[in-house]
C-alpha positions as CSV (number, residue, x, y, z in Angstrom):
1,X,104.7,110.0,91.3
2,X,101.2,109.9,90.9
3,X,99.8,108.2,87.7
4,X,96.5,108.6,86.1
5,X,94.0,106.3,86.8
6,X,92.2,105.7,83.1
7,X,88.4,105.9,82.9
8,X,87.0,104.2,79.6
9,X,86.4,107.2,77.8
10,X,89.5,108.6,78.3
11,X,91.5,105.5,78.7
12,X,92.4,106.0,74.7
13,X,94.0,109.4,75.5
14,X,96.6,107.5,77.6
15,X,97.2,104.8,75.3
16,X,98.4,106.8,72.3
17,X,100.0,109.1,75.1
18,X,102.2,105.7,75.6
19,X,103.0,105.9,71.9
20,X,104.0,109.6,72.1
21,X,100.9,110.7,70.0
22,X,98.6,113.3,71.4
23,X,95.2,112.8,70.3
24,X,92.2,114.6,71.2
25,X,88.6,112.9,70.9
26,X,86.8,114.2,68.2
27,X,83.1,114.0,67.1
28,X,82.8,111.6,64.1
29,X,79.7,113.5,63.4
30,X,80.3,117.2,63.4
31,X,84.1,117.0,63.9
32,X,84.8,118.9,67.0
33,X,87.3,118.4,69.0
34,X,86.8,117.7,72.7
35,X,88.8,117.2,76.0
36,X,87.9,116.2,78.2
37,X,86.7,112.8,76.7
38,X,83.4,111.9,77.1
39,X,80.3,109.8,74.9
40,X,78.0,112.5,73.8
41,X,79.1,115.2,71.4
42,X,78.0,118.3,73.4
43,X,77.4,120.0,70.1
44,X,75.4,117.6,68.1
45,X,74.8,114.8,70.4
46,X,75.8,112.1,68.3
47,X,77.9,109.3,70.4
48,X,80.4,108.7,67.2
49,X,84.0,109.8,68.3
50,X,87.5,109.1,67.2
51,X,91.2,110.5,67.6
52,X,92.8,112.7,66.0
53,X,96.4,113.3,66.1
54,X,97.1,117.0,67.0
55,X,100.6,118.9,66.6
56,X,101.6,119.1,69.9
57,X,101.7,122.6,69.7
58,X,100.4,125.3,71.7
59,X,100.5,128.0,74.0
60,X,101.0,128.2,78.2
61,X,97.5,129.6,78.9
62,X,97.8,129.9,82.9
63,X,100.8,128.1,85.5
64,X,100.6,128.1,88.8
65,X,104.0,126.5,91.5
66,X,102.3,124.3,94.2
67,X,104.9,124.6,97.3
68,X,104.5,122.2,100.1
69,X,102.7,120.9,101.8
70,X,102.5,118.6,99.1
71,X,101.7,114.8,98.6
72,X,105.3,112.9,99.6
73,X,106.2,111.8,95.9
74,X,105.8,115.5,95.2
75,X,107.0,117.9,98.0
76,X,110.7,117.3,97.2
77,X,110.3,118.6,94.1
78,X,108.9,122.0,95.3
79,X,108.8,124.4,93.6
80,X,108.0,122.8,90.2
81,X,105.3,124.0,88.0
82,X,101.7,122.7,86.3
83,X,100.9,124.7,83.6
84,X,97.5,124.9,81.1
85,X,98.7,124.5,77.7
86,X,95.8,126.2,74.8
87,X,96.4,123.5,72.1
88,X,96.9,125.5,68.4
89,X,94.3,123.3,66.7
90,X,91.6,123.5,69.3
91,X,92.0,126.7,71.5
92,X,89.2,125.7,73.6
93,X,90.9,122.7,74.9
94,X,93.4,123.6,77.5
95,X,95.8,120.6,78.7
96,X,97.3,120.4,82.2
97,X,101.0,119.5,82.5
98,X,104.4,120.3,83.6
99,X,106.9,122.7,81.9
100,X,110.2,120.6,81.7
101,X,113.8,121.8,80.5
102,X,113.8,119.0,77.7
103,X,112.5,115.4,77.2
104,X,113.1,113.6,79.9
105,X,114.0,115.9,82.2
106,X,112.0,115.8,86.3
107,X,109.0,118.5,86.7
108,X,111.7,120.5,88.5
109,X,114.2,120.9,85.7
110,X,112.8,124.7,84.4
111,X,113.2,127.4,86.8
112,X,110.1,129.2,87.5
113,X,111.3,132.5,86.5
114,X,111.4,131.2,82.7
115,X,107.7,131.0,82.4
116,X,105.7,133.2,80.9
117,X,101.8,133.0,79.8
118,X,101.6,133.0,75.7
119,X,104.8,131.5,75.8
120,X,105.0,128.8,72.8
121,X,105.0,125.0,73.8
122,X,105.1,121.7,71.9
123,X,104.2,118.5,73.9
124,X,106.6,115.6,74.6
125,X,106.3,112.6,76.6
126,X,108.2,110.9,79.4
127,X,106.8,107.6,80.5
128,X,103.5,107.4,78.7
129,X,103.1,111.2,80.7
130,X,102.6,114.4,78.4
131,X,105.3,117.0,79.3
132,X,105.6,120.4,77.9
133,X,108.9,122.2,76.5
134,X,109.6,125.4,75.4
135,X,109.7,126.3,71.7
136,X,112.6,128.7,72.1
137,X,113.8,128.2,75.5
């Protein structure tokens, strides 16, 4: 599997992801919440940030189910799914993840046919990785 490769402003985003936190960067000036993480505000300017700890919860926004050809670590898991989770506190920020039957379980664990967009979502984490599980499966 593919891991992410940490730039320094989102290398923080990772770390608490290794925690099983899932924070978002936030302007210590005006307070708005950002993702992607970057060093200016694009609101106010100001170069302050911090994290803040969000719920987790949210709403699959878009999905797609990538079939092969695929990268090797990935094409035996075809089909699988990536979804784009709306997060509650911040609709503007839209994560990118997997769907997965429970915590723990591979990328390929939720059949396809059980996804639907609007569909309620709380994070979890496998490996440092944020995963995605259905409120009411």
């Amino acid at each position: 599997m593919l891991r992410p490769v940490p730039d320094p402003d989102g290398a923080p985003f990772w770390e608490y992801a290794a925690r099983g936190e899932l924070r978002v960067q936030a302007c210590a000036g005006c307070g708005e919440l950002r993702f992607p993480p970057r060093p200016c505000c694009p609101h106010c300017q100001s170069f302050e940030a911090e994290w803040r700890l969000v719920s987790g919860g949210g709403r699959v926004w878009s999905y797609v189910v990538p079939h092969p050809p695929l990268l090797p670590g990935y094409a035996e898991l075809a089909p699988y799914n990536v979804v784009v989770v709306e997060l509650d506190e911040a609709p503007r920020i839209r994560l990118v993840g997997n769907l997965v039957a429970g915590p723990g379980q591979p990328i390929d664990s939720l059949p396809v046919e059980g996804i639907r967009i609007g569909a309620r979502v709380r994070a979890v984490f496998d490996d440092g990785l944020p995963r995605w599980v259905l409120e009411r499966p």
